[in-house]
ZADOLUM-22350 format. One line per field, with one value per residue: residue number from 1; residue in one letter; y, x, z of N, C-alpha, C, O in turn. Coordinates in steps of 0.2 Angstrom, whole numbers. Layout:
! residues N
kelo <- NUM_...
mipa <- A_...
n_north <- Y_...
n_east <- X_...
n_up <- Z_...
ca_north <- Y_...
ca_east <- X_...
ca_up <- Z_...
c_north <- Y_...
c_east <- X_...
c_up <- Z_...
o_north <- Y_...
o_east <- X_...
o_up <- Z_...
//
This chain:
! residues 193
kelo <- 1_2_3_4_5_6_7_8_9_10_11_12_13_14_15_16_17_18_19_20_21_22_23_24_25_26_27_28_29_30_31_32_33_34_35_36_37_38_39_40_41_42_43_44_45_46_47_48_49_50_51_52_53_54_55_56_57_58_59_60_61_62_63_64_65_66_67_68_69_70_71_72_73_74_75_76_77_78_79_80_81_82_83_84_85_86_87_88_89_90_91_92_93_94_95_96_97_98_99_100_101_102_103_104_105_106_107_108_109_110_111_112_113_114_115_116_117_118_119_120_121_122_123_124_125_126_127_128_129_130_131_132_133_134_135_136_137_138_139_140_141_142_143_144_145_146_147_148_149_150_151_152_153_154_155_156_157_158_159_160_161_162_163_164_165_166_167_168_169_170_171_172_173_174_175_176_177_178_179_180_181_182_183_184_185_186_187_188_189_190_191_192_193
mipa <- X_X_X_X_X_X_X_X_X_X_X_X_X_X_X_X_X_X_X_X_X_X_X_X_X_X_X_X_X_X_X_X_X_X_X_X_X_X_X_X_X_X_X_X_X_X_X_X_X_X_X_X_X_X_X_X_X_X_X_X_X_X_X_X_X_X_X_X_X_X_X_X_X_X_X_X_X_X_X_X_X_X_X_X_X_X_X_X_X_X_X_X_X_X_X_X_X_X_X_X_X_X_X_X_X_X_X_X_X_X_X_X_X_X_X_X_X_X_X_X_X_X_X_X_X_X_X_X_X_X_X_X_X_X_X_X_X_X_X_X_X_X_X_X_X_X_X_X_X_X_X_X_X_X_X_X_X_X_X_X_X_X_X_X_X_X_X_X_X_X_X_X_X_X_X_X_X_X_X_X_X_X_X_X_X_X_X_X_X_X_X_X_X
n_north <- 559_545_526_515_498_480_469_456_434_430_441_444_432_434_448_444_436_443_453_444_441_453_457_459_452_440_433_435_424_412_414_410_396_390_390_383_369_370_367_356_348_348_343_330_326_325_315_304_301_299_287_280_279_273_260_254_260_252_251_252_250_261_270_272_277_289_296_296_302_315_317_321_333_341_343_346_360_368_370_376_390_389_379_384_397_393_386_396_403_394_393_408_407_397_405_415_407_405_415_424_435_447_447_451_463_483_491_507_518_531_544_557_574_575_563_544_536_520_512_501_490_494_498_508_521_519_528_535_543_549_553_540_530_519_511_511_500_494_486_480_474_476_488_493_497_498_502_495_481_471_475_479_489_489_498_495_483_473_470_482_488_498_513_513_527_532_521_527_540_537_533_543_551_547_545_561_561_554_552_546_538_529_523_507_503_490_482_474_461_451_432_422_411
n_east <- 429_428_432_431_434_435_442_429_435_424_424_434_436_427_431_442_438_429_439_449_438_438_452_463_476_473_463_474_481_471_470_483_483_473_476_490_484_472_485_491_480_478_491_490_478_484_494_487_478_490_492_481_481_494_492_481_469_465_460_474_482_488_482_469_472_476_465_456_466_465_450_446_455_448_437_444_442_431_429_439_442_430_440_454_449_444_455_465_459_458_469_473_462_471_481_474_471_484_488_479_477_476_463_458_463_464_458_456_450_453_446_448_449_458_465_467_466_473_475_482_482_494_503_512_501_493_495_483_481_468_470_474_469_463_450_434_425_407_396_381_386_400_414_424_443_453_469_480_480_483_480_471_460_450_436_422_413_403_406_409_400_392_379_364_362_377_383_378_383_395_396_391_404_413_409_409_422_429_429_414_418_427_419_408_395_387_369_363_361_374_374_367_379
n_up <- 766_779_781_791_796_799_790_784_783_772_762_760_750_742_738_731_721_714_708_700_691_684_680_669_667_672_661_652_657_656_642_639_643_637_623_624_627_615_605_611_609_594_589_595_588_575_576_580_569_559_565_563_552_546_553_544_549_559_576_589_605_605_598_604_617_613_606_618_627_616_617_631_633_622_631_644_638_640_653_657_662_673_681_682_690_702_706_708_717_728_732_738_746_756_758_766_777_782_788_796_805_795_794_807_808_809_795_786_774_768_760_749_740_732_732_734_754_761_774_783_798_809_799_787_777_760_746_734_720_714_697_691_697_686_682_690_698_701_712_719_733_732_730_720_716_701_698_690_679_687_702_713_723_738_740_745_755_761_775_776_784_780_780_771_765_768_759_744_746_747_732_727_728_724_709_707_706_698_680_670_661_666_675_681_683_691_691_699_712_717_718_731_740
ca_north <- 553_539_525_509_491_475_462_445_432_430_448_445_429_435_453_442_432_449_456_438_442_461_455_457_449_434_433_433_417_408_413_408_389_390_390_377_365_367_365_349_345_346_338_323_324_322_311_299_302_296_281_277_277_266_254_252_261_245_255_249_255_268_276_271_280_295_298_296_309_323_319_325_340_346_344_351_368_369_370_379_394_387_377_389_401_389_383_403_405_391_396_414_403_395_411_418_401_405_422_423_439_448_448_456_468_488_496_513_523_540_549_565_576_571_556_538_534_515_509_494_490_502_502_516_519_517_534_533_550_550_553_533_526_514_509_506_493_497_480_482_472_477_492_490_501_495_506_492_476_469_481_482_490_490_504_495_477_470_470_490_491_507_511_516_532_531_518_532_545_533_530_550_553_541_551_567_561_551_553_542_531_526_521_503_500_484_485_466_460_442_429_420_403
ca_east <- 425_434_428_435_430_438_439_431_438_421_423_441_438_424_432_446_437_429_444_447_431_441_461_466_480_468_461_478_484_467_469_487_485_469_481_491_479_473_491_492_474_480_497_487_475_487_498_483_475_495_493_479_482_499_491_476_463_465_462_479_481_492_478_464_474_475_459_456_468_462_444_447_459_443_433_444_442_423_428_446_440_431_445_458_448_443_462_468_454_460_476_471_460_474_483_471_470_491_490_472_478_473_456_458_469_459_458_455_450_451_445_449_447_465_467_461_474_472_479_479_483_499_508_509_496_496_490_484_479_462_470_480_460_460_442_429_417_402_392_377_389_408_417_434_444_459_475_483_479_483_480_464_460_443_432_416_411_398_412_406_393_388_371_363_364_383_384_374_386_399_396_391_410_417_406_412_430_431_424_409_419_431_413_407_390_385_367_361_367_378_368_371_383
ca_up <- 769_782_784_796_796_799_783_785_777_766_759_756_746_735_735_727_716_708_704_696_686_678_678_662_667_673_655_648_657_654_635_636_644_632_619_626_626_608_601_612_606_586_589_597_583_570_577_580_563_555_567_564_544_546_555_539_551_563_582_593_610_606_593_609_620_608_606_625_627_611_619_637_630_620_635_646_635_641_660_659_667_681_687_683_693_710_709_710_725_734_733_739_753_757_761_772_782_783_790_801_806_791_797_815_807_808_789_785_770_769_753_747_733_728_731_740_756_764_781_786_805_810_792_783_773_755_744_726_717_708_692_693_694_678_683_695_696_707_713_725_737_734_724_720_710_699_698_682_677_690_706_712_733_740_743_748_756_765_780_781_788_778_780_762_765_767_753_743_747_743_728_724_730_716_701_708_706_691_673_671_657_672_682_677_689_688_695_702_717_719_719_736_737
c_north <- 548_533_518_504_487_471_455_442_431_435_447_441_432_442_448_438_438_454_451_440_449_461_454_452_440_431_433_427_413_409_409_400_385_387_386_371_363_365_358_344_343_342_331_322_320_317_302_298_299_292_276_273_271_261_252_254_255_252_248_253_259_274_277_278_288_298_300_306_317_323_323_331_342_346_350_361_371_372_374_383_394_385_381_394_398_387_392_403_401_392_402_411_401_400_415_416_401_411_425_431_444_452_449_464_477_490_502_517_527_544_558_568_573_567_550_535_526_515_503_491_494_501_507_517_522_522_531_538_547_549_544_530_526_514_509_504_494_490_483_481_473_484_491_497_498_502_503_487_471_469_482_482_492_497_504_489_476_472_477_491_496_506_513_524_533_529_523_538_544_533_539_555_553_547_557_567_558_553_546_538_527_522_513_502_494_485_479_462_451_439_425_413_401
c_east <- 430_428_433_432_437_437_438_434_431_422_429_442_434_426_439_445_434_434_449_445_435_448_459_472_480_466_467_481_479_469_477_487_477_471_485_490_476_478_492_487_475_486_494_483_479_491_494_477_481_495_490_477_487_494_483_471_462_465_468_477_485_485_472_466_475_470_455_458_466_452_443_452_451_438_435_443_436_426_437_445_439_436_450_456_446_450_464_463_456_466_477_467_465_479_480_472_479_492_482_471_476_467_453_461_462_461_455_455_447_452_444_448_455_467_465_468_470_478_477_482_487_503_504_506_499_492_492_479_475_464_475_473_461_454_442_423_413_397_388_382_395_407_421_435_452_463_479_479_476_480_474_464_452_441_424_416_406_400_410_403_390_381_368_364_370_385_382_380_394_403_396_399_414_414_409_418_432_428_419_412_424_427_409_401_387_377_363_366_369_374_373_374_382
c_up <- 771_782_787_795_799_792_786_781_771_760_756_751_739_733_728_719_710_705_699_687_681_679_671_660_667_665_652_649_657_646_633_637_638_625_619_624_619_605_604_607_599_586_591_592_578_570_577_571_558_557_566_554_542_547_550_545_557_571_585_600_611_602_599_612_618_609_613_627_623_616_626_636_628_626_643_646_638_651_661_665_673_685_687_690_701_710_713_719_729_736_738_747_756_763_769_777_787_788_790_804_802_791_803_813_805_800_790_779_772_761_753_740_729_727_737_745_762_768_783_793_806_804_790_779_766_752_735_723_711_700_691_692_688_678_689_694_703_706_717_732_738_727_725_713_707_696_691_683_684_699_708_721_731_741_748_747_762_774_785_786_787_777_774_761_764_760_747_741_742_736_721_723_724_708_702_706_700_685_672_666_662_675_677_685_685_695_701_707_716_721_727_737_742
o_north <- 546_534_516_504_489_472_451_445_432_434_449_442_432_443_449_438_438_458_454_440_450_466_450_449_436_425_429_424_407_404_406_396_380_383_383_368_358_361_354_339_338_337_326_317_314_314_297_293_297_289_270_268_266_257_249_249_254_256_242_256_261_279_283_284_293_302_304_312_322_328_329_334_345_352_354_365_377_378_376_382_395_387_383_394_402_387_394_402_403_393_402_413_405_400_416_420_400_411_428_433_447_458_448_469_477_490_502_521_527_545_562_565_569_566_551_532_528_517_500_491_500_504_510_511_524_523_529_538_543_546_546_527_530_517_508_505_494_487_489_485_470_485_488_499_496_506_508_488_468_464_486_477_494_501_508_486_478_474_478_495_499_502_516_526_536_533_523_541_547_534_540_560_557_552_558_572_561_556_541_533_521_518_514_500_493_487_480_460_446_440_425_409_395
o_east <- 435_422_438_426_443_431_442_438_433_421_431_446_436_425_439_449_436_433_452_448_435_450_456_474_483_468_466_484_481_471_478_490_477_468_485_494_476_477_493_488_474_486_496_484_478_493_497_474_479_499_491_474_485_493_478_467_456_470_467_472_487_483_470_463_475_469_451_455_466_449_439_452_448_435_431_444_436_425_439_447_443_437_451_460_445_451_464_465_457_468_481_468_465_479_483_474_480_496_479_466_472_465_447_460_457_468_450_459_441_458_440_447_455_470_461_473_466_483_471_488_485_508_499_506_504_486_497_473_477_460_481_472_461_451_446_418_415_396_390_382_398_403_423_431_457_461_481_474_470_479_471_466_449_444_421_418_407_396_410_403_386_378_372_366_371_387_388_381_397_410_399_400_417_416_414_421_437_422_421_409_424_430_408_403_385_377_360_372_365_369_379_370_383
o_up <- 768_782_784_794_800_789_788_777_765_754_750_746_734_727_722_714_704_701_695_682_675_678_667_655_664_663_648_644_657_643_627_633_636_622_613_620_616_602_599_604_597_582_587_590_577_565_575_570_552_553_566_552_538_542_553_546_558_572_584_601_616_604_599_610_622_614_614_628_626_617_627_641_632_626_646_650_638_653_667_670_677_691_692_694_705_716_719_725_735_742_742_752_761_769_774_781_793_792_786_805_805_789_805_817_802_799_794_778_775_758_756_735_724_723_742_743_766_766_784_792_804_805_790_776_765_754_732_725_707_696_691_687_684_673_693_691_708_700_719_736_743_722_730_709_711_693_687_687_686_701_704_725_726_744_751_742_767_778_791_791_790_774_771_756_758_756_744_736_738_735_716_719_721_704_698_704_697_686_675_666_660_678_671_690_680_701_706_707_715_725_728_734_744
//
């Protein structure tokens, strides 16, 4: 099965953000500055809680300021993710906005029973042997397959143009190739932003 497209940039950013959404890697630096942040948050606690004993329970504006500070730490614990993950996308927008070409550029998959081989404008194309598939995540509107952690190439975006048929075929190529614990279908399509 081949198939050709160009990449927009929206497909590039939301493919980027779904590969975001299954980074184990993603998850490990939100859980590390997570981590962080609560240690700041107790160290500020108690520091404001021995300040505020000295001074006979009297607020100063060093203990004011404390508390200020442990209040906005616990809050920002509610919102890490999000902004973590909109700085990362801007970042990755950013990129795009650097190199415009990207999204002129022809791509190419060509799947086979052995293995999945992407091109992207005239480099050489990149091959990755069926048995290397960690996962694939099946969306109505993107599949992607991750190689590690971090490593994740397209195999389907809006960008196709596959007709459902194609999409269909797709999707039937993937089962034939992979074990159904490798296949993650997710079955409701992206809500639209």
């Amino acid at each position: 099965m081949k198939i050709t497209y160009t990449l927009s940039k929206n497909d590039y950013l939301a493919t980027q953000e779904f590969i975001l959404d299954y980074s184990k890697q993603f998850k490990k630096q939100l859980r590390m500055q997570r981590n962080l942040i609560l240690g700041i948050f107790f160290i500020t606690l108690a520091l404001l809680l021995q300040l505020t004993a000295k001074s006979g329970w009297q607020l100063t504006w060093v203990t004011t300021f404390l508390m200020i500070l442990a209040l906005a730490l616990f809050v920002s614990l509610f919102f890490l993710k999000k902004m973590t993950k909109k700085m990362a996308l801007r970042k990755l927008e950013n990129n795009g906005d650097m190199h415009p070409e990207l999204f002129t550029l022809t791509r190419k998959i060509e799947l086979g029973n052995k293995q999945i081989k992407t091109r992207m404008g005239t480099n050489p194309p990149t091959t990755v042997q069926w048995s290397m598939v960690q996962k694939v995540i099946i969306k109505p509107d993107f599949i992607l397959y991750f190689v590690n952690d971090s490593q994740a190439n397209l195999l389907y975006c809006p960008s196709m143009n596959l007709s459902d048929t194609d999409y269909e075929e797709l999707k039937q190529f993937i089962y034939s190739h992979l074990p159904d614990e490798r296949i993650n279908e997710i079955k409701e399509k992206a809500s639209e932003k």
